[in-house]
Structures are given as C-alpha cells and as structure tokens.
N, CA, C and O atoms as a GROMACS GRO file, in nm:
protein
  448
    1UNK      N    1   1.017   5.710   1.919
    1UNK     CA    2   1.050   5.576   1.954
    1UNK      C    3   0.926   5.503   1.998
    1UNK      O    4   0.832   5.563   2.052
    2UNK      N    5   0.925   5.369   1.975
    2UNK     CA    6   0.825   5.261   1.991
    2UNK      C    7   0.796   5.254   2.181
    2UNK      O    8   0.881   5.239   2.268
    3UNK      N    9   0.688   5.266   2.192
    3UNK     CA   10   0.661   5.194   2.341
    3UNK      C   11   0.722   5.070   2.336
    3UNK      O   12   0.770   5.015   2.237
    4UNK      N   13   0.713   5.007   2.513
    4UNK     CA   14   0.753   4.861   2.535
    4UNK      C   15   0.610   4.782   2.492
    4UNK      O   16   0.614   4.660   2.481
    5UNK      N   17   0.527   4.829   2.477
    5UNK     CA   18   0.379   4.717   2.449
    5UNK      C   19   0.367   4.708   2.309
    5UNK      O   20   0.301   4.613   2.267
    6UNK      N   21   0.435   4.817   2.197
    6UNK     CA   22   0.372   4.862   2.084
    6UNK      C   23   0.418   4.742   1.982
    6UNK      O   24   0.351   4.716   1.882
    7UNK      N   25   0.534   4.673   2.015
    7UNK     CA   26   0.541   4.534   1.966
    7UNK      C   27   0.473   4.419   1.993
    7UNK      O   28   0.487   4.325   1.915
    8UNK      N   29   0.390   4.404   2.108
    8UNK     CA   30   0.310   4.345   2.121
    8UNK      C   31   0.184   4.347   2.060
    8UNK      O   32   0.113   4.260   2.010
    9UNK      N   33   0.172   4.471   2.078
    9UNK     CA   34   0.027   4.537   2.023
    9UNK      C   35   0.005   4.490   1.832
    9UNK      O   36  -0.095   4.470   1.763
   10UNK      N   37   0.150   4.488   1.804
   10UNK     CA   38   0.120   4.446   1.653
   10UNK      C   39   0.176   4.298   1.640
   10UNK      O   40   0.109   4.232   1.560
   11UNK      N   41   0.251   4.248   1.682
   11UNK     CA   42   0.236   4.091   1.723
   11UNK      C   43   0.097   4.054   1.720
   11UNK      O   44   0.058   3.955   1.657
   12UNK      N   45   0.017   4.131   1.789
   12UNK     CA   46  -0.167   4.075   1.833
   12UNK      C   47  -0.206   4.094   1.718
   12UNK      O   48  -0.240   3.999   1.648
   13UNK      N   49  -0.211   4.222   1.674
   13UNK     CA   50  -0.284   4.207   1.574
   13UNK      C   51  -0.230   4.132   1.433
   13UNK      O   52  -0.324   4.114   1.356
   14UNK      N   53  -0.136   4.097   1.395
   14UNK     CA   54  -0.098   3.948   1.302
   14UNK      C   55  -0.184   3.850   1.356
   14UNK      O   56  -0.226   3.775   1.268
   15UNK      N   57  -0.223   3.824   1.467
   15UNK     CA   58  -0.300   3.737   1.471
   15UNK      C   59  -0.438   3.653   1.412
   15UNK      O   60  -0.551   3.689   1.445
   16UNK      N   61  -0.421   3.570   1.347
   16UNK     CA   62  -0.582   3.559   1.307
   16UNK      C   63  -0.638   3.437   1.439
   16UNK      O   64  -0.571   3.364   1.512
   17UNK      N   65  -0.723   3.449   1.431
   17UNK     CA   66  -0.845   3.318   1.515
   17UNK      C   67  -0.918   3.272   1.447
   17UNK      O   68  -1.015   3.216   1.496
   18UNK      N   69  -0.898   3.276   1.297
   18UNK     CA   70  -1.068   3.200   1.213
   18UNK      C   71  -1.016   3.071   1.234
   18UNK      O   72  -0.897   3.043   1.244
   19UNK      N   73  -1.104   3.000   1.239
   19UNK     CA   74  -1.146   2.814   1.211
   19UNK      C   75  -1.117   2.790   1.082
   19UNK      O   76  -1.166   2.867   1.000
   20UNK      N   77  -1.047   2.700   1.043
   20UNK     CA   78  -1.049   2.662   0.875
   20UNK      C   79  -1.146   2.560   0.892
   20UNK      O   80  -1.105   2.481   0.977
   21UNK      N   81  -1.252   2.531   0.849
   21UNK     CA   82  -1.298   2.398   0.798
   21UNK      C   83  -1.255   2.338   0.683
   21UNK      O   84  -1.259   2.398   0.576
   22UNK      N   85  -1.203   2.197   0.697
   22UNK     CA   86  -1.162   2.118   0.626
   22UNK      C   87  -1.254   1.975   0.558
   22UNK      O   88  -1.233   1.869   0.500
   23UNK      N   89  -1.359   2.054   0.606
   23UNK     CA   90  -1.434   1.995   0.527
   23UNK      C   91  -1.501   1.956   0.439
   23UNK      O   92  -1.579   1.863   0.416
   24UNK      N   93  -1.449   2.062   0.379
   24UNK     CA   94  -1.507   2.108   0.257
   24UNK      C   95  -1.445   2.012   0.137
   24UNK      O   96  -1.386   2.120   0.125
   25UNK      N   97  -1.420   1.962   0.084
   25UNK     CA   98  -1.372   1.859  -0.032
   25UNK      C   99  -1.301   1.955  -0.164
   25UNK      O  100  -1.200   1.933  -0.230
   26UNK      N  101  -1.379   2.043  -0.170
   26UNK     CA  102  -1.352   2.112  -0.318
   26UNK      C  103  -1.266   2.258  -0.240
   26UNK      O  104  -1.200   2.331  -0.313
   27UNK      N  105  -1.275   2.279  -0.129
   27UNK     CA  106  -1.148   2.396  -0.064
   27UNK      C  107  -1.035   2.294  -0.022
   27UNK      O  108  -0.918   2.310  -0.055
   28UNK      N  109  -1.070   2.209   0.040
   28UNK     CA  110  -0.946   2.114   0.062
   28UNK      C  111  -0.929   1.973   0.039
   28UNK      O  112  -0.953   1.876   0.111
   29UNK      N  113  -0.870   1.987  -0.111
   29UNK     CA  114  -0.900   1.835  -0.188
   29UNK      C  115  -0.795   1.759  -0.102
   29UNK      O  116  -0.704   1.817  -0.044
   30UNK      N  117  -0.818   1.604  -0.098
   30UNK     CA  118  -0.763   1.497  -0.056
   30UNK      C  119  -0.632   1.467  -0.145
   30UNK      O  120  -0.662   1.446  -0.262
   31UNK      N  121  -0.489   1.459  -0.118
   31UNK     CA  122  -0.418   1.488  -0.190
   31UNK      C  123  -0.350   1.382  -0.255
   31UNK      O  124  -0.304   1.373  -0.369
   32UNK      N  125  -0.351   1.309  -0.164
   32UNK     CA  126  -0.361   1.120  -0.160
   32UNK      C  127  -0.452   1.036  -0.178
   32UNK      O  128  -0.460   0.963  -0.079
   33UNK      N  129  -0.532   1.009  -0.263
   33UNK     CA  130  -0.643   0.905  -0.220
   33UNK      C  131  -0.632   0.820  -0.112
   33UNK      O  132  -0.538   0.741  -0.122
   34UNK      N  133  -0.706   0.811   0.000
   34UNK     CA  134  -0.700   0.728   0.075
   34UNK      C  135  -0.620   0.721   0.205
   34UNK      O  136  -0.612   0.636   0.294
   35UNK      N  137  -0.551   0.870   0.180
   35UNK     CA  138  -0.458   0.882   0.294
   35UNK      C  139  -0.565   0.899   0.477
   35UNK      O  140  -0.553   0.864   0.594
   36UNK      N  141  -0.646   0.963   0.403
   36UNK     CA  142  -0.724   1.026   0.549
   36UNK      C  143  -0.794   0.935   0.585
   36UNK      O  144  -0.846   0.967   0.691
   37UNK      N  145  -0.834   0.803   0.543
   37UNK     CA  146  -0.904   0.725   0.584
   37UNK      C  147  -0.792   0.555   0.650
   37UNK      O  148  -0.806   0.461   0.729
   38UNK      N  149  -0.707   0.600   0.569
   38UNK     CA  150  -0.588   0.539   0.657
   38UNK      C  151  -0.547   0.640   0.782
   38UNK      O  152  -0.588   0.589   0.887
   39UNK      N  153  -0.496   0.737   0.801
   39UNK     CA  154  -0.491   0.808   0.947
   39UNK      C  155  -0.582   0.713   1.019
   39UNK      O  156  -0.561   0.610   1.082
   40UNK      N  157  -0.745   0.820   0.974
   40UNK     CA  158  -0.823   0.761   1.047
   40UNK      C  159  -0.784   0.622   1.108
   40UNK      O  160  -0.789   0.609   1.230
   41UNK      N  161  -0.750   0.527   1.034
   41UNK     CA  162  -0.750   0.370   1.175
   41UNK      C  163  -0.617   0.368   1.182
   41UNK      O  164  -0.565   0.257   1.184
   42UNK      N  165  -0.545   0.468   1.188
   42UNK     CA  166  -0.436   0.460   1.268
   42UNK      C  167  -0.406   0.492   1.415
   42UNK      O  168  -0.315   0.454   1.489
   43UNK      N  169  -0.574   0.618   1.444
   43UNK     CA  170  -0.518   0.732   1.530
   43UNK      C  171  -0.552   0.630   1.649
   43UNK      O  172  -0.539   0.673   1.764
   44UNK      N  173  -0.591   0.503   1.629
   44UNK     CA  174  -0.607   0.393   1.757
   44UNK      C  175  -0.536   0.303   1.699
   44UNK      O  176  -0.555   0.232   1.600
   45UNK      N  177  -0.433   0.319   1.790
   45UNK     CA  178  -0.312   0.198   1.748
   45UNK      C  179  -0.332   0.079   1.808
   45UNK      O  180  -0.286  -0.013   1.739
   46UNK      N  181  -0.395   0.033   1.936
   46UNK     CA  182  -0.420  -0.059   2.011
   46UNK      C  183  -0.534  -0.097   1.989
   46UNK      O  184  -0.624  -0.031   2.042
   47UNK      N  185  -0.569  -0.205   1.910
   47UNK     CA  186  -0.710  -0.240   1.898
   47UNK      C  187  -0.767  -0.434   1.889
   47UNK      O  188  -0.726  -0.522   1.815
   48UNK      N  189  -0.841  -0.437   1.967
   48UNK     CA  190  -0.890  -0.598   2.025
   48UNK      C  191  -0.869  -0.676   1.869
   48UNK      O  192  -0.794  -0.773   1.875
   49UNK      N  193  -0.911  -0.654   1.768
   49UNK     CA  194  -0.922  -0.690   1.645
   49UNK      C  195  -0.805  -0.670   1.535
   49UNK      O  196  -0.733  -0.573   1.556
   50UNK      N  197  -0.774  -0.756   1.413
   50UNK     CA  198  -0.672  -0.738   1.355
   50UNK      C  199  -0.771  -0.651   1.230
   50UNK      O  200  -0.889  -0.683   1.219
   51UNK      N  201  -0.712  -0.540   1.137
   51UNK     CA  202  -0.706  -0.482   1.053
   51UNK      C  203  -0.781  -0.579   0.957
   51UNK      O  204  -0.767  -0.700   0.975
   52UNK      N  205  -0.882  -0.522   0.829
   52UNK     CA  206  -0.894  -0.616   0.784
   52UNK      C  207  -0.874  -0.685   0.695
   52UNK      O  208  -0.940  -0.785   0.666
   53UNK      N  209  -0.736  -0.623   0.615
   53UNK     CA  210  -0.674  -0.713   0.546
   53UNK      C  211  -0.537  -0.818   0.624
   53UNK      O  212  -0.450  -0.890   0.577
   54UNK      N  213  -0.565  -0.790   0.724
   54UNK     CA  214  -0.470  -0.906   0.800
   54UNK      C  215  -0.549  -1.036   0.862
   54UNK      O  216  -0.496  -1.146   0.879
   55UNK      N  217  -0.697  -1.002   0.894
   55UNK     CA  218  -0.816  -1.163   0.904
   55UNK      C  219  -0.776  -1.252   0.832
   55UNK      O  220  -0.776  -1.363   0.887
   56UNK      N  221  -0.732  -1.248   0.702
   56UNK     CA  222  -0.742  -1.339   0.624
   56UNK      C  223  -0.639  -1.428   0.605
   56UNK      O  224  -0.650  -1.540   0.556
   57UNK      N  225  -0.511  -1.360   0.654
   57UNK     CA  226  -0.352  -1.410   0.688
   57UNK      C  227  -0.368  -1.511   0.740
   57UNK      O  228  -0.478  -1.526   0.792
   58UNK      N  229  -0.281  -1.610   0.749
   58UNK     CA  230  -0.264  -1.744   0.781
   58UNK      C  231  -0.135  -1.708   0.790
   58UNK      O  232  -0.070  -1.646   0.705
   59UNK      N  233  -0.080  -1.773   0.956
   59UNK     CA  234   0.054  -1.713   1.040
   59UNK      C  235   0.217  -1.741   0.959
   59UNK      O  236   0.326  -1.689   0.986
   60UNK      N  237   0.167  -1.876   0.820
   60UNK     CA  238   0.245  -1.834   0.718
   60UNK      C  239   0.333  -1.752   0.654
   60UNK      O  240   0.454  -1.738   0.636
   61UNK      N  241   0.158  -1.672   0.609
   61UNK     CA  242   0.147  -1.536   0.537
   61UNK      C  243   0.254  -1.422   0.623
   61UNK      O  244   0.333  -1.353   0.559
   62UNK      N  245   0.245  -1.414   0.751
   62UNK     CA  246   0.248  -1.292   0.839
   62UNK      C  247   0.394  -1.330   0.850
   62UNK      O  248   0.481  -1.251   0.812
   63UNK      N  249   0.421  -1.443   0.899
   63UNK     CA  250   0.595  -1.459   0.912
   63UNK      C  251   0.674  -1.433   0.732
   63UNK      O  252   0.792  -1.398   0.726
   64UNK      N  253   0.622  -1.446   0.649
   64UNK     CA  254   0.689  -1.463   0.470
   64UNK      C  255   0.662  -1.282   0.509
   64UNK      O  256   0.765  -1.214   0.502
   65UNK      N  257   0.556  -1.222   0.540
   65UNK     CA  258   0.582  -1.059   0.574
   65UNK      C  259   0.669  -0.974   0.598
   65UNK      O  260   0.715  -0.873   0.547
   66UNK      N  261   0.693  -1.097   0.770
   66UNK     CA  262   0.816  -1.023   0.887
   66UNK      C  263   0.916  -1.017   0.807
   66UNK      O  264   0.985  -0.916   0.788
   67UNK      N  265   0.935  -1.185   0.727
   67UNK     CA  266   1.082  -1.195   0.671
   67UNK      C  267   1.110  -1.088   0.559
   67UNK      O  268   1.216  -1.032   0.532
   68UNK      N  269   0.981  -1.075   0.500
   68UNK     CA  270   1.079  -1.002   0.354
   68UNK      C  271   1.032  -0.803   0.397
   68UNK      O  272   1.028  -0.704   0.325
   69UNK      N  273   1.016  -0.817   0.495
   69UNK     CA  274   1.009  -0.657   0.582
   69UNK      C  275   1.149  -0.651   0.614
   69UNK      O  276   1.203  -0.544   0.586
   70UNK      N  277   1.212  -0.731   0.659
   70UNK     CA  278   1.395  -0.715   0.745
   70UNK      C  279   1.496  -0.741   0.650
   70UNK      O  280   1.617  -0.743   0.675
   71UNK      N  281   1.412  -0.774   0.470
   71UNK     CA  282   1.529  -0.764   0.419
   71UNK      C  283   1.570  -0.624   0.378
   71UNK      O  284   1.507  -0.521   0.404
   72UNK      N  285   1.700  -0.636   0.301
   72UNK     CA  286   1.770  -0.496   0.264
   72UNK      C  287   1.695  -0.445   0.105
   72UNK      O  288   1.625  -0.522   0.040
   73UNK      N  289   1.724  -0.324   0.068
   73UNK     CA  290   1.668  -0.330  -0.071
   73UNK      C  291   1.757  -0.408  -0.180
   73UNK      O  292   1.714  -0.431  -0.293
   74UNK      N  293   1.873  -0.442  -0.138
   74UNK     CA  294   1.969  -0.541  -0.242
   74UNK      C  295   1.901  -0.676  -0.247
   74UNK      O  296   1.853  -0.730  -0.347
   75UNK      N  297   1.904  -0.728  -0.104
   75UNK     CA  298   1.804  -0.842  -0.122
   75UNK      C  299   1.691  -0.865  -0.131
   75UNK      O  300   1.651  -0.978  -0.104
   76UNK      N  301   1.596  -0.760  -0.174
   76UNK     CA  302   1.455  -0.783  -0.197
   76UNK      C  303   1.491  -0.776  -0.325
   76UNK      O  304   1.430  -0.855  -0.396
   77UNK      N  305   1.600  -0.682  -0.401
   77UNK     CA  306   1.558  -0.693  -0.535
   77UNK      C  307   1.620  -0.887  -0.565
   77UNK      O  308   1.565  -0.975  -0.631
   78UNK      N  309   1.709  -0.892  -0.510
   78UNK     CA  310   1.757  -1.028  -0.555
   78UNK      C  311   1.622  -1.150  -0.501
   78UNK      O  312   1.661  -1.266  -0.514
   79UNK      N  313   1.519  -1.143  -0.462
   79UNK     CA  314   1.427  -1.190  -0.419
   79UNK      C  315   1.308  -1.190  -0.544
   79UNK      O  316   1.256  -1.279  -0.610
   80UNK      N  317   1.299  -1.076  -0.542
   80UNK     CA  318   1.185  -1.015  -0.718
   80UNK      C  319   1.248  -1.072  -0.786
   80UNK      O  320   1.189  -1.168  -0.836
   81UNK      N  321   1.376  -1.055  -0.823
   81UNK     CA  322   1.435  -1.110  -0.984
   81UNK      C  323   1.444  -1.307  -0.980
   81UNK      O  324   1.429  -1.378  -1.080
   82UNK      N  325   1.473  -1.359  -0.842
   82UNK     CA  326   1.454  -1.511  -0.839
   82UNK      C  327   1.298  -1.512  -0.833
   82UNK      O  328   1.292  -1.629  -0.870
   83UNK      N  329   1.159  -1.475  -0.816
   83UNK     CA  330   1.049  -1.489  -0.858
   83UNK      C  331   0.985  -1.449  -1.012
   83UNK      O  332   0.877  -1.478  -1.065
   84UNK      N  333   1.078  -1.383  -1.051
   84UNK     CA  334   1.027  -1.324  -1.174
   84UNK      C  335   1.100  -1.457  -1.280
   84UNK      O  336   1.034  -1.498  -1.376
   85UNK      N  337   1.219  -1.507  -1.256
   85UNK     CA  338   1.304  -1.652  -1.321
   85UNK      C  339   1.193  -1.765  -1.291
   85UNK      O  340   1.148  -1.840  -1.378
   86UNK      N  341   1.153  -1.767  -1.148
   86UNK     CA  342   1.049  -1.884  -1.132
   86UNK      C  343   0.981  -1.887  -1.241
   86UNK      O  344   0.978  -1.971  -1.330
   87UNK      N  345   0.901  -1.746  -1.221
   87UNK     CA  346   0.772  -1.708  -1.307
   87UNK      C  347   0.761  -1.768  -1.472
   87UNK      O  348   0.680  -1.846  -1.523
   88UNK      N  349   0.903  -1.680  -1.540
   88UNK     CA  350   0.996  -1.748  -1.626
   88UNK      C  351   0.961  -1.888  -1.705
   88UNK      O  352   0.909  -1.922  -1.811
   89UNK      N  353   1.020  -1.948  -1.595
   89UNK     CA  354   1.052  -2.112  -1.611
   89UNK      C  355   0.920  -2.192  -1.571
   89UNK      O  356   0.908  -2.312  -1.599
   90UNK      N  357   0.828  -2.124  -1.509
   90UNK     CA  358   0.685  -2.196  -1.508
   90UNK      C  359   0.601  -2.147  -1.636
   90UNK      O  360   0.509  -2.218  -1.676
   91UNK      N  361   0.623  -2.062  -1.683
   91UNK     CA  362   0.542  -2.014  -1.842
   91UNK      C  363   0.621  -2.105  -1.943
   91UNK      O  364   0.565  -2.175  -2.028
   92UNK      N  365   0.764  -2.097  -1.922
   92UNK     CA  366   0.835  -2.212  -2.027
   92UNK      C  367   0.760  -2.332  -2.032
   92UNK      O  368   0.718  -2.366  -2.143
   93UNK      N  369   0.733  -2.412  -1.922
   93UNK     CA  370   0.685  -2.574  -1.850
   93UNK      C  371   0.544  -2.545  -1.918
   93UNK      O  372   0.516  -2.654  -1.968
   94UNK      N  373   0.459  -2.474  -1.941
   94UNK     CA  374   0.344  -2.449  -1.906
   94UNK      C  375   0.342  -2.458  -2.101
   94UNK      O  376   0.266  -2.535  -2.162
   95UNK      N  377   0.439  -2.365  -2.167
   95UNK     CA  378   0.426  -2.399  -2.302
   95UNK      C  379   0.453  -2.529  -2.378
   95UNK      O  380   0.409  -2.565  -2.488
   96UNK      N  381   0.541  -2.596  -2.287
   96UNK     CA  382   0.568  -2.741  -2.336
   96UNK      C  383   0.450  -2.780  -2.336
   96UNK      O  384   0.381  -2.823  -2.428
   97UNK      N  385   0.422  -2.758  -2.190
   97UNK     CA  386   0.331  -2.909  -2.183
   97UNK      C  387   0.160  -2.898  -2.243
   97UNK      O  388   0.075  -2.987  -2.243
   98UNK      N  389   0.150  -2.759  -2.291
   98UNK     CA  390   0.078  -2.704  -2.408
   98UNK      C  391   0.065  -2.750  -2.556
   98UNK      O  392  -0.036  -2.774  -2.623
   99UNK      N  393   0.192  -2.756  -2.586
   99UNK     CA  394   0.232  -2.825  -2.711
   99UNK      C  395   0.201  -2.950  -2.693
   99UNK      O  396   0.094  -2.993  -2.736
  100UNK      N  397   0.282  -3.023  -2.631
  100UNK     CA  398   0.264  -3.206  -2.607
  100UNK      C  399   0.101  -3.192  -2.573
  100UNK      O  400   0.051  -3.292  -2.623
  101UNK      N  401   0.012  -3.125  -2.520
  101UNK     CA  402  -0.138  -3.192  -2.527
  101UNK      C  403  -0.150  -3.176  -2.675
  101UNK      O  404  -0.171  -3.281  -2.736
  102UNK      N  405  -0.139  -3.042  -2.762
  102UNK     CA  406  -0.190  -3.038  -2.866
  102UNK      C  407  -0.120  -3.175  -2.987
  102UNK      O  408  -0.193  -3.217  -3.077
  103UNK      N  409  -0.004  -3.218  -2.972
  103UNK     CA  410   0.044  -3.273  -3.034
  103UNK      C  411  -0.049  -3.409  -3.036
  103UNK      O  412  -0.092  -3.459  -3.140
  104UNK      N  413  -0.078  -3.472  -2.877
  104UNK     CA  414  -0.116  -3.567  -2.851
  104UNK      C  415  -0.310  -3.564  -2.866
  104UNK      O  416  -0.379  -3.663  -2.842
  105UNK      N  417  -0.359  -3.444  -2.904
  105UNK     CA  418  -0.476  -3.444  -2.951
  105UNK      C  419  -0.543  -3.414  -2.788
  105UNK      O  420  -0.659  -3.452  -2.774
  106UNK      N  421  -0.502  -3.375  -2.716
  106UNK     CA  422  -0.584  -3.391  -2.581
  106UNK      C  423  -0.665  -3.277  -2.547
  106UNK      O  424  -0.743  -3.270  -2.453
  107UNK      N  425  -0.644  -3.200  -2.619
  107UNK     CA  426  -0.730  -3.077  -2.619
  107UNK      C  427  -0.761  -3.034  -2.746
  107UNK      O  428  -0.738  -2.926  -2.800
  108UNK      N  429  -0.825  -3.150  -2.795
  108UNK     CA  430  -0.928  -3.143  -2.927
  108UNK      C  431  -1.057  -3.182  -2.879
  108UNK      O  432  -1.079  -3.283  -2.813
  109UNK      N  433  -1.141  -3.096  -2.916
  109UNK     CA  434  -1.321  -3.083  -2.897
  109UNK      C  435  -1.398  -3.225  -2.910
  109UNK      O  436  -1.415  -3.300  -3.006
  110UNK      N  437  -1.424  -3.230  -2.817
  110UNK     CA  438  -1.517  -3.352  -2.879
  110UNK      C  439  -1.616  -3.325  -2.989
  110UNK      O  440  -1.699  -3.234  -2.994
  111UNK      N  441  -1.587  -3.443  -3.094
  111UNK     CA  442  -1.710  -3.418  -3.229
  111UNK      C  443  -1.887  -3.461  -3.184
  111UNK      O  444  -1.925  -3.567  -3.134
  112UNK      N  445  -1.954  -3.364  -3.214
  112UNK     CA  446  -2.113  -3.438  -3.183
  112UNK      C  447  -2.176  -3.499  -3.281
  112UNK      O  448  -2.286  -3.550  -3.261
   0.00000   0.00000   0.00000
C-alpha cells in the first residue's frame, strides 16, 4: 500500500516550472491579426485621451454610434436594408441626371 505523502510525491513531480516564452512569433503565431495589439490598449481602460480612431468623431458621429449600438439585430438589419434602398435610389438619380447632361451636351469636351 501507498504512503500518505506518496501521492503527493507524484502530484510534485507532474509538475513542470519551465517559462514558455511567447515571444517567439514562429512558436507562437498571432492567431488574429491584431488581436494583441488591441489587448495591449485595452489593459488601461482609464485613459486622459480618446482612442485614436475616436479624435476624429464629431459628438454626431458618437451619438449615430450609441444609437445604432442599442439597436436589436432585427433592427439593424431593417436599418442596412433602408440604406442599401437609399443607396439604390441615389445611383438611380445619379443615372438620370447622367443621361439628361449627355443628352443636353454638357459633358461634351471642349473642341481646341
């Protein structure tokens, strides 16, 4: 029969202590592009300065954000599909009024 330590004794030894370095790129490829350098400015969540794709926001921008962050996925898709009709109906406008210049000569070259 087993001593009271002899489970311990091999508990210990399962043990490893090596260091992995993860630094290595080609032992431990990045699996995400871009994930670790996002962590990185995450691991300070509190910071004097805004991120820097948010500098450029205009408080507009940031509220049209909040809003279409709190919608549901039913109404974001019903949101995409009324921008994609905009989209639509401004390429329609855009071919008219394409035609009517060409008709009306307005985008003919000047002769030298």
């Amino acid at each position: 029969m087993a001593s009271p330590n002899g489970g311990d004794d091999f508990e210990t030894s399962l043990l490893s202590f090596e260091k992995l370095d993860r630094a290595s790129p080609d032992l431990w490829p990045e699996q995400l592009p871009g994930v670790a350098e996002f962590a990185a400015s995450c691991k300070n969540p509190i910071t004097s300065s805004p991120p820097k794709w948010m500098a450029e926001l205009e408080s507009e921008d940031i509220e049209m954000l909040k809003e279409l962050g709190s919608l549901t996925t039913a109404n974001l898709m019903e949101k995409v599909k009324g921008l994609q009709n905009l989209a639509y109906q401004l390429g329609l406008e855009e071919s008219r009024e394409m035609t009517r210049g060409k008709f009306l000569n307005i985008l003919e070259r000047p002769k030298k």
